[in-house]
ZAMARGU-4260 file (C-alpha; in steps of 0.2 Angstrom, whole numbers, plus 5000, padded with zeros to 4 digits):
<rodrens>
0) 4365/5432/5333 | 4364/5421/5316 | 4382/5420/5317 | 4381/5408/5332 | 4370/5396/5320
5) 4383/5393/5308 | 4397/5391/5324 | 4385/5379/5332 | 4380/5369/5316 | 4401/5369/5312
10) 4402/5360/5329 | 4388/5347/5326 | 4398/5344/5309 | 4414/5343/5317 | 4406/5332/5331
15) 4397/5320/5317 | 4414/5317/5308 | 4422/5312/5323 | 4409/5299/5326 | 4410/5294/5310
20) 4430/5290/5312 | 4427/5282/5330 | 4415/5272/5321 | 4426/5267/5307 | 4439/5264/5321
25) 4429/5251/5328 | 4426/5242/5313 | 4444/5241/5311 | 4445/5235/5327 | 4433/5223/5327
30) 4442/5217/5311 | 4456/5213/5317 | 4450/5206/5334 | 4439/5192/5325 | 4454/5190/5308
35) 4444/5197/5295 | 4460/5209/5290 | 4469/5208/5278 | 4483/5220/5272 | 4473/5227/5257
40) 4459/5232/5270 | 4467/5238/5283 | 4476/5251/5270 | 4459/5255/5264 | 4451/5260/5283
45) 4468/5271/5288 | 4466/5278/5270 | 4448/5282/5272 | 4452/5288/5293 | 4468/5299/5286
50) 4456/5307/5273 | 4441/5309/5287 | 4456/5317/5298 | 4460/5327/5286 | 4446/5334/5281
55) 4441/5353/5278 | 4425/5362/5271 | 4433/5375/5260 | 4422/5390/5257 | 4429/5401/5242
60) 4427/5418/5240 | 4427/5426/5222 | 4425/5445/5215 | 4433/5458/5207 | 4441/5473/5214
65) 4432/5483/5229 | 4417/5473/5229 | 4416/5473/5247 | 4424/5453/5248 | 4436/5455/5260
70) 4426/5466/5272 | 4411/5450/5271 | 4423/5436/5276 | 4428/5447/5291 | 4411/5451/5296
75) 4405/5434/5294 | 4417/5424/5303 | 4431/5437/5313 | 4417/5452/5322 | 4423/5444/5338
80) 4441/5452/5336 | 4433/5468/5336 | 4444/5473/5323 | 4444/5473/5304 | 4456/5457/5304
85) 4459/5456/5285 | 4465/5471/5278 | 4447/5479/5269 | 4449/5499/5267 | 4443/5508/5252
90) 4455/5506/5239 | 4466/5495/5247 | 4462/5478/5242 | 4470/5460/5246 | 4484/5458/5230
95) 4486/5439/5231 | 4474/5423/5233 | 4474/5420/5252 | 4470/5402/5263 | 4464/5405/5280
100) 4464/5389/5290 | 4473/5380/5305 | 4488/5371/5304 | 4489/5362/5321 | 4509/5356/5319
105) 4515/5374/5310 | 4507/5384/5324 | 4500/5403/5317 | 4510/5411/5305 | 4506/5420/5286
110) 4516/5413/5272 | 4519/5423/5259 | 4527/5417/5241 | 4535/5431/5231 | 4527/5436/5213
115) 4543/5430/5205 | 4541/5413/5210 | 4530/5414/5194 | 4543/5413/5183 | 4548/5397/5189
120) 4542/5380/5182 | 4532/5373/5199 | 4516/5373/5202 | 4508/5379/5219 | 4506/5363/5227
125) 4524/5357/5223 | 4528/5375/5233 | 4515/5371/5247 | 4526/5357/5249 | 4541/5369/5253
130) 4538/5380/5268 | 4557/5388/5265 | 4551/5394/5250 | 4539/5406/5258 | 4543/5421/5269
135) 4535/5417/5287 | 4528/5429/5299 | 4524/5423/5316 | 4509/5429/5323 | 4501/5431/5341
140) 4486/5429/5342 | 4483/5436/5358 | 4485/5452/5349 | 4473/5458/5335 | 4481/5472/5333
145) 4499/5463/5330 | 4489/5452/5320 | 4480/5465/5309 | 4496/5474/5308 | 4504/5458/5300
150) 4488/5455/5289 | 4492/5472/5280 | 4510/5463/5272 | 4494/5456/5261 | 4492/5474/5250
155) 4509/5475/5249 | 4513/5479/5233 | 4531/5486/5224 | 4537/5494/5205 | 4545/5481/5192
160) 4550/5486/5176 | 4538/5486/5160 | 4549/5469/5155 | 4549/5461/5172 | 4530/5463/5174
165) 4526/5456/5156 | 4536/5442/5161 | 4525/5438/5176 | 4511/5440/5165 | 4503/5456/5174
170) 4506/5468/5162 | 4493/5471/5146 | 4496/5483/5135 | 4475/5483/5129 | 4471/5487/5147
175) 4484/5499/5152 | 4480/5509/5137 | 4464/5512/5140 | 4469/5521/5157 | 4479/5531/5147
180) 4495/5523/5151 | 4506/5522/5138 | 4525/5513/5136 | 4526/5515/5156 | 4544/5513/5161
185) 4538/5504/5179 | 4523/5494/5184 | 4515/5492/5201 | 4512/5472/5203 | 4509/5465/5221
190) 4523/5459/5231 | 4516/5443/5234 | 4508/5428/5222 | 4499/5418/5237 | 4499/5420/5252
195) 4494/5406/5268 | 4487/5412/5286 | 4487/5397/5301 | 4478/5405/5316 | 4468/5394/5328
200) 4452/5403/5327 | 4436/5392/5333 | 4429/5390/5317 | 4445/5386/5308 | 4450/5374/5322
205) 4435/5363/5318 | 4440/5363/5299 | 4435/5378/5290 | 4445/5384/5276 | 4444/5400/5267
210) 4453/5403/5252 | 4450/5422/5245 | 4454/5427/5230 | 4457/5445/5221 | 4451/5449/5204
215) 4450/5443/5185 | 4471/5445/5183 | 4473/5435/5198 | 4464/5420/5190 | 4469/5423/5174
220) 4486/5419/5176 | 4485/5405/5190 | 4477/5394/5183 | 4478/5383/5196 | 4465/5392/5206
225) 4453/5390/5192 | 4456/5373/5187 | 4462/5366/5204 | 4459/5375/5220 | 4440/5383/5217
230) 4433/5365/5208 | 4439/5360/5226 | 4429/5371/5237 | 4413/5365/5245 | 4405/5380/5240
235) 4411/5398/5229 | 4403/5415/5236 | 4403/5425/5221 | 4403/5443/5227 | 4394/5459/5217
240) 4391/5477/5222 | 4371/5478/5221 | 4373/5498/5216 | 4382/5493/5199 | 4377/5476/5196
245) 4383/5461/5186 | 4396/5472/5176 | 4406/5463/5161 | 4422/5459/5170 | 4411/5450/5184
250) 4402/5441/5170 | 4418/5438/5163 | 4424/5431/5176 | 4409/5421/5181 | 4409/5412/5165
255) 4428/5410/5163 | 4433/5405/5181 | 4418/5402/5192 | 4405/5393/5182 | 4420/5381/5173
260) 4426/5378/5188 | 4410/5370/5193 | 4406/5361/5176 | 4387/5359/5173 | 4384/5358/5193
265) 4378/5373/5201 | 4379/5366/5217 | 4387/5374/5232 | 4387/5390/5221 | 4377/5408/5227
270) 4380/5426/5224 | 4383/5439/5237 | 4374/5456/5232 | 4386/5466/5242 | 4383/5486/5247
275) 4366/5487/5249 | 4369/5501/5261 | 4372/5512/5246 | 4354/5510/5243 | 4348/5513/5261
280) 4344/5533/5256 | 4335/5529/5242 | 4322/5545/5243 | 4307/5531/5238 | 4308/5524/5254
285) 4307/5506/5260 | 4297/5499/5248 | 4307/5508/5234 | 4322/5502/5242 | 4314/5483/5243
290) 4308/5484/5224 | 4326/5491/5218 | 4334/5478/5226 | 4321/5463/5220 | 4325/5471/5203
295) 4342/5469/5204 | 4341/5452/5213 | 4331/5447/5196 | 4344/5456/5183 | 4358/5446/5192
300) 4348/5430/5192 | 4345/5432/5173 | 4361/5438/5166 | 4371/5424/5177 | 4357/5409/5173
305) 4356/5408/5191 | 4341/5404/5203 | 4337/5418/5216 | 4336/5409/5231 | 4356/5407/5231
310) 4357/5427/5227 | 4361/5436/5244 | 4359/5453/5246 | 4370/5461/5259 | 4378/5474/5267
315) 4394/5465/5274 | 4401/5483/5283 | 4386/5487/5290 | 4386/5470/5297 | 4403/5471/5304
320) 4398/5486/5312 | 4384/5478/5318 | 4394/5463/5327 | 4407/5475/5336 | 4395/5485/5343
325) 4381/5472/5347 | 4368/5480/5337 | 4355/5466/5331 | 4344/5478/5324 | 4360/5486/5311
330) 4361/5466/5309 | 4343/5462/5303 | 4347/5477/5292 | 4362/5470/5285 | 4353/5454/5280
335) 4369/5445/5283 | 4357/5431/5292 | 4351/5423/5276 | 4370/5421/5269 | 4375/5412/5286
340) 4357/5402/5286 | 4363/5396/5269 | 4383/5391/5274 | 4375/5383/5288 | 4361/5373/5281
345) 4364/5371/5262 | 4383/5369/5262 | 4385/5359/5278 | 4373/5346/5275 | 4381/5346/5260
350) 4398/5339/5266 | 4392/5329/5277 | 4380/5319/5260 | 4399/5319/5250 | 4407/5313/5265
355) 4395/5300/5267 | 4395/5296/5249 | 4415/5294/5251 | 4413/5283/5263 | 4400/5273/5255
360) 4413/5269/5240 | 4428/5267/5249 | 4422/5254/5262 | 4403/5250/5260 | 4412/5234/5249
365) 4419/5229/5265 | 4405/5228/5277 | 4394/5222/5263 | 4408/5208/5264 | 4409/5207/5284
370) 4391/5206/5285 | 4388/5190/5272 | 4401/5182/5278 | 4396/5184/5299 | 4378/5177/5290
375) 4385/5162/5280 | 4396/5157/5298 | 4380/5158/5307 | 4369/5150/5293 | 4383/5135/5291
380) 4386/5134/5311 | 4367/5132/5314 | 4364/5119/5301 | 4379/5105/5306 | 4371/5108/5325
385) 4353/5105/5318 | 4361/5089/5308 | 4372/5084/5323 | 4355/5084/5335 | 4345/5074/5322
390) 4358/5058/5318 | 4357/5043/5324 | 4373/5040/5330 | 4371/5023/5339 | 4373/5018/5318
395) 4390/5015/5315 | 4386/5014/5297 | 4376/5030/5296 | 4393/5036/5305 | 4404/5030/5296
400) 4394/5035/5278 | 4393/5052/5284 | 4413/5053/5288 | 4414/5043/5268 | 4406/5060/5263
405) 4415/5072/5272 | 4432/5064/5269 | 4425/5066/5248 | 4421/5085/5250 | 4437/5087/5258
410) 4447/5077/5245 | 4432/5090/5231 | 4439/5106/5239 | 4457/5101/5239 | 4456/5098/5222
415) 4447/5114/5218 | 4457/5123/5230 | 4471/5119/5217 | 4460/5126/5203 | 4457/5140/5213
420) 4478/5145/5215 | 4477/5140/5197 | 4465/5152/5191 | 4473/5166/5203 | 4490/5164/5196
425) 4481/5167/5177 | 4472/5184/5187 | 4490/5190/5196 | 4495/5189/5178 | 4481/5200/5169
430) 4483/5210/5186 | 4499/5217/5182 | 4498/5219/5164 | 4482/5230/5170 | 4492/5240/5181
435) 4509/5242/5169 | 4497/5248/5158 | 4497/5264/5170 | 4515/5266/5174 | 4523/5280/5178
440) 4538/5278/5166 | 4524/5275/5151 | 4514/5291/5156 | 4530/5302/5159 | 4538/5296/5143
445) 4523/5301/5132 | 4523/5321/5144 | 4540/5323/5140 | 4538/5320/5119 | 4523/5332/5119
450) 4530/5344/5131 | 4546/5345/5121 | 4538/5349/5104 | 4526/5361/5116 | 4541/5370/5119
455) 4549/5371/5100 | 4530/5378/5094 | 4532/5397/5092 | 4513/5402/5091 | 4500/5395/5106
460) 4492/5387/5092 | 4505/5374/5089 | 4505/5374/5109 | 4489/5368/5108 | 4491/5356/5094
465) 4503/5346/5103 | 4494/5347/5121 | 4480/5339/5111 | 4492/5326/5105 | 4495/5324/5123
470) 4479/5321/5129 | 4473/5308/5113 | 4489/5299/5118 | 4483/5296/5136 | 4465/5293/5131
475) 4473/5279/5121 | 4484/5271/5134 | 4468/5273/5145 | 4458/5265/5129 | 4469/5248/5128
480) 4470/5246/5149 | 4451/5244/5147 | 4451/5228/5135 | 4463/5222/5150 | 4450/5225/5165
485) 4435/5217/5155 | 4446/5200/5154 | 4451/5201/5173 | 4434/5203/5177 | 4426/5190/5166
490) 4440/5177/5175 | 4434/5185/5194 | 4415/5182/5189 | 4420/5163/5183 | 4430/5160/5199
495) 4416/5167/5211 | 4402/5157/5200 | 4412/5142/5202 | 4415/5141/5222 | 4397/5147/5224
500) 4389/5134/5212 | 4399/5118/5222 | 4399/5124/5238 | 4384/5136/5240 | 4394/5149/5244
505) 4386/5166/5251 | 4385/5176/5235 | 4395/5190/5238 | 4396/5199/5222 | 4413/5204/5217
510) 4419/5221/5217 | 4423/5225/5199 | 4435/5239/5192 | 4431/5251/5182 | 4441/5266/5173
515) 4426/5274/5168 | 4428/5289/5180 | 4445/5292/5176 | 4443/5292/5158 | 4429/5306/5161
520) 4439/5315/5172 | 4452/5315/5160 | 4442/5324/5146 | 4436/5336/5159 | 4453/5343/5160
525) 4454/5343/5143 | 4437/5354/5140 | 4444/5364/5154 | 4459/5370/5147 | 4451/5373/5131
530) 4438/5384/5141 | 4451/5393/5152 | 4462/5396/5135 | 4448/5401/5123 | 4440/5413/5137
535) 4455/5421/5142 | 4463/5442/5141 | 4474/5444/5129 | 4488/5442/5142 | 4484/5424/5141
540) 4490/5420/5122 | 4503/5436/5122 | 4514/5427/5139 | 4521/5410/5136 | 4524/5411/5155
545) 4505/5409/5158 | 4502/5396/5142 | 4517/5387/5151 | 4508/5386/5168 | 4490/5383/5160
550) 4497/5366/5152 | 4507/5361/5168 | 4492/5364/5179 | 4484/5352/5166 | 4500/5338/5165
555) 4499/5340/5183 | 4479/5335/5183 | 4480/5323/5172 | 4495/5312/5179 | 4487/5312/5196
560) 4473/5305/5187 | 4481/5293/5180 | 4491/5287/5195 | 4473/5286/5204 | 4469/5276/5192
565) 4484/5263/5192 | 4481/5266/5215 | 4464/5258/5211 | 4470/5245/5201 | 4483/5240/5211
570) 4469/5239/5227 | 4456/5231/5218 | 4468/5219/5212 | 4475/5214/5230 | 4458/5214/5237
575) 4446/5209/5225 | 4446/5189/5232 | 4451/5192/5248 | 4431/5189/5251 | 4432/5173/5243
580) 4448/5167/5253 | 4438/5169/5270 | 4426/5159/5261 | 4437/5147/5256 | 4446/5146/5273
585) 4429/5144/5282 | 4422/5133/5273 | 4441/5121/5277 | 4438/5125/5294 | 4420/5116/5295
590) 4427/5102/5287 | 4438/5099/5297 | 4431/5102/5314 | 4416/5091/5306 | 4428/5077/5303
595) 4437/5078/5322 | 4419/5078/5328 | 4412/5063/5318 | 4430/5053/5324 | 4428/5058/5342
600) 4408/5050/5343 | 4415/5036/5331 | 4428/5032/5344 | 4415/5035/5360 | 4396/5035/5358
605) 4397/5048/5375 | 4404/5061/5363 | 4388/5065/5354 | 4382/5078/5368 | 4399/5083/5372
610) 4399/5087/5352 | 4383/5094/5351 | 4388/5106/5369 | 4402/5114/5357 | 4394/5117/5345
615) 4381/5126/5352 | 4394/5135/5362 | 4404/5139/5345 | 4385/5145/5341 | 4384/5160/5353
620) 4399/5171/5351 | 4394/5170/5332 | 4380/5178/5338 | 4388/5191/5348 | 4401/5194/5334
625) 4387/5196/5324 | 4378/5209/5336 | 4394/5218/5339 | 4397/5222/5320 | 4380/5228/5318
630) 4379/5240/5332 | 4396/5248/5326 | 4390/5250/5308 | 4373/5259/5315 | 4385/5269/5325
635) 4391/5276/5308 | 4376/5275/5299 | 4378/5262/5287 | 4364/5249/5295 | 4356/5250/5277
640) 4371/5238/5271 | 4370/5227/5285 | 4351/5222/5282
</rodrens>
């Protein structure tokens, strides 16, 4: 079965990331082992081994009402159950967004958080924070019936009052109307505004999260799935029915939720054509059937702006069906094999390039570093024994010239080693106006102004107004931080320049700050909130309640950005000449051992060899140290750094 193909390429996944941490283990190891750490470094290896640890390919699935979404997750990664896990009949449909993964110290359980949590001023991830916020049921997973049974405490749903519902934002009066319900005295609303599932199924064991979410009302009033949890997923599954096609609330939603929260990328982006089934009695047979559905493949691809190859159709009961029962042929039919080609292939390999690429940024500065300076020991080591061999020692005045000269370059790098804590002092200062510059205090000081006026406006216009204030008044703290980091980093170019001009030392080129990423990140949020506003049902400018938790989903955004930035500038500024301090304390080392040496053969000619012999014995662990760093960096693939 195709199925097993995505299992297996999971598992290589899996099996590659853990190489990848034993790898990075190893160089932490070595690190330490031959006193190349420092604090600043070692934080950045457990930061980058915590996130490796930690990390989950998070697949998202996105359609409107009884498109068939539920029933695909189950028969794409729960057949072997050989039940319908996730609660799929007709007309009963999951009521609130759902993650699916495994939480190895919580054990399996559903957590549910009630709909009236809405009405409180906390975001998702504050309450994710809180499991006794949530109401828990404990699952056993030796029984899928138990488990399917607690599953269906997903469709719950209850009656609120016309008020109470318009409160949570899930009542519009546009809509309602045109079902014919008029001034209603009760509403039906879900039960539940998020629900969390931990069960230590296979796949979700080796780090696969699913996050399933219902329809256009569900991410109309959480903005947080739009603008936070979906731009995290590796890849969105946008899910149609192939016998009605790209309808306006699916495009709706694909424009206002789905292609926002992917920016201009369409990466890690496809579209299931779900129900194909319905097709499957077409009276122009099979190659009707194949022309109807190549036709519908190409309207879809047209009126989305989407390429075909990532537009799937399927037939996700059949393929269900197909699973319990062990029937490849209903299988083939169900086409479900292309879908699972594509998670395997595309979305895998995928992850594994951004993980890569994570890694690259977070610690390619450091072996870069590791590498230059295991060269220059080398290089500097070779070159006293090839002078040592070549000197004629039986002249004491040679001797005692070449102790003359390495007395003055000891006396040249004290002095410059004054300079040097000189010049640093003038850095630590620029340093921390640099990193003030992004203080908490300033950044919640300028929230709370704006948010206050935000909440005296009576119209979302003026809303707007002042959360445009908001965000001009972080670009510009952001604006006056950059003047700072070009100073700093003209002052660490002139220090490096210096000790590499007088001593020749290896050019290692210093890593640079740069807020150029933040400050994009920080209009991104921006354009998405105008997007998400702008495109929104009427519910969105009627209920303060969903305004309110548009803009704090933004706050949110944009302060974790901001305190990124300051995390950055705080590393950068710890480490940023910590290569140039193992320079500096290599290079007093060689003077030194050069100066016992010359003494010793100065007081006994029979020294020389004895000299020479430890030096070349200081020659060969080098070597080795060398070798052993090289080896662990092919190990997780980043050789190309160490050439």
């Amino acid at each position: 079965m195709r199925n097993l193909e995505f299992k297996e390429q999971l598992h290589e996944y899996t099996h590659w990331r853990e190489q990848l941490i034993q790898g990075i283990e190893l160089y932490r190891e070595w690190r330490n082992r031959y006193r190349f750490s420092d604090p600043q470094s070692t934080d950045t290896l457990l930061n980058i081994l915590q996130g490796l640890h930690n990390d989950r390919v998070t697949l998202a699935f996105v359609a409107e009402f009884s498109r068939g979404k539920t029933e695909l997750i189950n028969a794409l990664f729960f057949a072997e159950t050989g039940v319908r896990l996730l609660p799929s009949s007709p007309g009963r449909t999951t009521m609130s967004p759902t993650e699916l993964f495994w939480d190895e110290k919580g054990g399996s359980y559903i957590r549910l958080l009630n709909i009236e949590s809405r009405l409180e001023d906390i975001s998702l991830m504050d309450y994710k924070r809180n499991p006794d916020r949530w109401t828990q049921i404990d699952l056993n997973c030796d029984s899928p019936t138990q488990m399917q049974e607690a599953f269906r405490e997903l469709i719950s749903t209850k009656r609120v009052s016309r008020e109470m519902a318009d409160k949570l934002g899930l009542w519009n009066e546009r809509e309602a109307a045109e079902q014919g319900i008029i001034n209603p005295e009760s509403v039906e609303v879900p039960c539940w505004r998020h629900a969390m599932i931990s069960f230590p199924h296979p796949l979700l064991k080796e780090g696969l999260c699913i996050l399933d979410t219902p329809g256009l009302n569900a991410l109309g009033t959480e903005p947080e799935l739009t603008l936070s949890m979906l731009p995290s997923a590796q890849a969105i599954i946008f899910v149609l029915a192939a016998d009605t096609g790209v309808t306006k609330s699916d495009l709706e939603m694909w424009k206002s939720h789905v292609c926002s929260s992917r920016g201009n990328r369409r990466q890690g982006l496809a579209v299931v054509m779900n129900k194909i089934d319905s097709m499957w009695d077409d009276l122009a047979g099979e190659t009707g059937y194949e022309a109807s559905i190549q036709k519908q493949i190409e309207t879809s691809a047209m009126i989305l702006n989407l390429e075909k190859e990532v537009i799937f159709p399927v037939s996700a009961k059949q393929a269900l069906l197909a699973k319990v029962k062990g029937d490849d042929a209903l299988l083939q039919k169900s086409r479900l094999n292309l879908l699972e080609s594509y998670l395997s292939d595309d979305i895998l390999d995928q992850r594994r390039d951004i993980l890569k690429g994570v890694v690259d940024k977070e610690i390619g500065f450091l072996v870069s570093e590791s590498v230059k300076l295991m060269d220059s020991k080398i290089v500097n080591a070779q070159k006293q024994l090839d002078e040592f061999k070549q000197v004629d020692f039986e002249n004491q005045e040679l001797t005692g010239k070449l102790m003359a000269e390495t007395r003055d370059r000891q006396n040249a790098y004290m002095a410059n080693i004054e300079n040097f804590q000189a010049s640093r002092k003038v850095f630590a200062v620029q340093a921390k106006m640099l990193i003030d510059s992004f203080a908490k205090e300033k950044i919640d000081d300028i929230i709370r102004r704006t948010k206050d006026d935000m909440s005296k406006s009576l119209t979302t216009y003026g809303m707007k107004q002042n959360m445009r204030r908001l965000f001009d008044e972080l670009r510009d703290l952001l604006q006056d931080s950059v003047d700072m980091t070009e100073e700093t980093r003209r002052l660490i170019k002139a220090i490096h320049k210096k000790f590499q001009d007088e001593y020749g030392f290896k050019e290692i080129e210093p890593q640079l700050f740069s807020i150029k990423q933040h400050q994009f990140e920080l209009e991104q949020i921006f354009d998405e909130g105008e997007a998400f506003r702008n495109s929104a049902k009427t519910t969105m400018t009627e209920q303060s309640i969903v305004v309110n938790k548009l803009y704090g989903t933004l706050i949110a955004k944009a302060r974790n950005i901001l305190q990124l930035a300051q995390r950055d500038a705080v590393t950068w500024s710890n480490s940023v000449l910590s290569p140039l301090m193992h320079q500096i304390k290599d290079h007093k080392k060689q003077i030194e051992s050069r100066l016992i040496m010359l003494r010793k053969i100065n007081e006994s000619k029979g020294n020389v060899n004895e000299s020479i012999a430890q030096l070349e014995g200081e020659l060969g662990p080098l070597q080795v140290q060398y070798q052993e760093l090289l080896e662990i960096l092919k190990s997780v693939h980043l050789e190309a750094k160490a050439d």
